[in-house]
C-alpha positions, -999 to 999 in steps of 0.1 A, spaced: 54 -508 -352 49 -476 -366 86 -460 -364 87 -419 -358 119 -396 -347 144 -422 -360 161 -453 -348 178 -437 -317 145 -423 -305 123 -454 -309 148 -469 -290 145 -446 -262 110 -448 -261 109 -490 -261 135 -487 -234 112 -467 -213 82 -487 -217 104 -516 -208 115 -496 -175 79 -488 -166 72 -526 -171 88 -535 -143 69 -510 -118 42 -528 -99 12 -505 -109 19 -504 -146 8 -538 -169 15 -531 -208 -4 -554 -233 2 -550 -266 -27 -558 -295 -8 -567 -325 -10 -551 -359 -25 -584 -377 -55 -581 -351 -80 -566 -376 -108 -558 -354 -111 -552 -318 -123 -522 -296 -92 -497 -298 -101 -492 -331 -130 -471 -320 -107 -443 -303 -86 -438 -272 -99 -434 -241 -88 -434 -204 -103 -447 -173 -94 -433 -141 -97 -435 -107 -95 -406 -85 -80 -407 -51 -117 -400 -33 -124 -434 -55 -149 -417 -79 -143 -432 -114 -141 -406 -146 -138 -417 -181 -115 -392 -201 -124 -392 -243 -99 -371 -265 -102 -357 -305 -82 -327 -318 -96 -302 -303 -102 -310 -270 -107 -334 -244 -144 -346 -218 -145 -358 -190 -175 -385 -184 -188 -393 -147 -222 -410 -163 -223 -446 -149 -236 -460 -185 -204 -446 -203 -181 -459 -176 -201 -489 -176 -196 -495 -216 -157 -483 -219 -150 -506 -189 -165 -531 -209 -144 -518 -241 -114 -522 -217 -118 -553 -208 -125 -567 -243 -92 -550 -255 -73 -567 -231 -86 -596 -240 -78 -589 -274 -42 -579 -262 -10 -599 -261 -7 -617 -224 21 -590 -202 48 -616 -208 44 -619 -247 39 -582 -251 73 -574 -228 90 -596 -251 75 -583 -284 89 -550 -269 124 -565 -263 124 -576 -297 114 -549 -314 141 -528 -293 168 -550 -305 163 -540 -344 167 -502 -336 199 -508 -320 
């Protein structure tokens, strides 16, 4: 855990993510620090699904953001996602990990 804006605010934000837990759409898995390789390390990315069903892969830097529609790219950070996952903390584990880390900014 990388701490930023102080105690009250890290808080906050593990409170939040806790409270977004529990909603049935979201799933938080958490890849721990002392994982030293695994496919987040190559840059954040976003997969989404419109509501006509069409899938778009969003890639971020700096200075601006893409969005991607090619069916190799989705087909490859799809793959990336699911490796990560599996790389990931089970939902349980992770919720708890957040729980805990909560607890020592209080």
């Amino acid at each position: 855990m990388r701490p930023v804006g102080g105690a009250q605010a890290m808080a906050d934000q593990l409170e939040r993510l806790l409270e977004v837990d529990s909603e049935a759409r979201v799933t938080i898995q958490i890849v721990p620090f002392r994982t030293e390789q695994h496919p987040g390390l190559a840059g954040a990315f976003r997969l989404v699904r419109a509501d006509d069903g069409t899938d778009v892969l969003y890639l971020e830097h700096a200075q601006a953001g893409i969005l991607i529609q090619d069916s190799a790219d989705l087909k490859e950070f799809s793959e990336r996602f699911a490796d990560l996952r599996g790389a990931a903390l089970p939902p349980p584990e992770s919720r708890q990990l957040i729980e805990k880390v909560r607890g020592e900014f209080r």
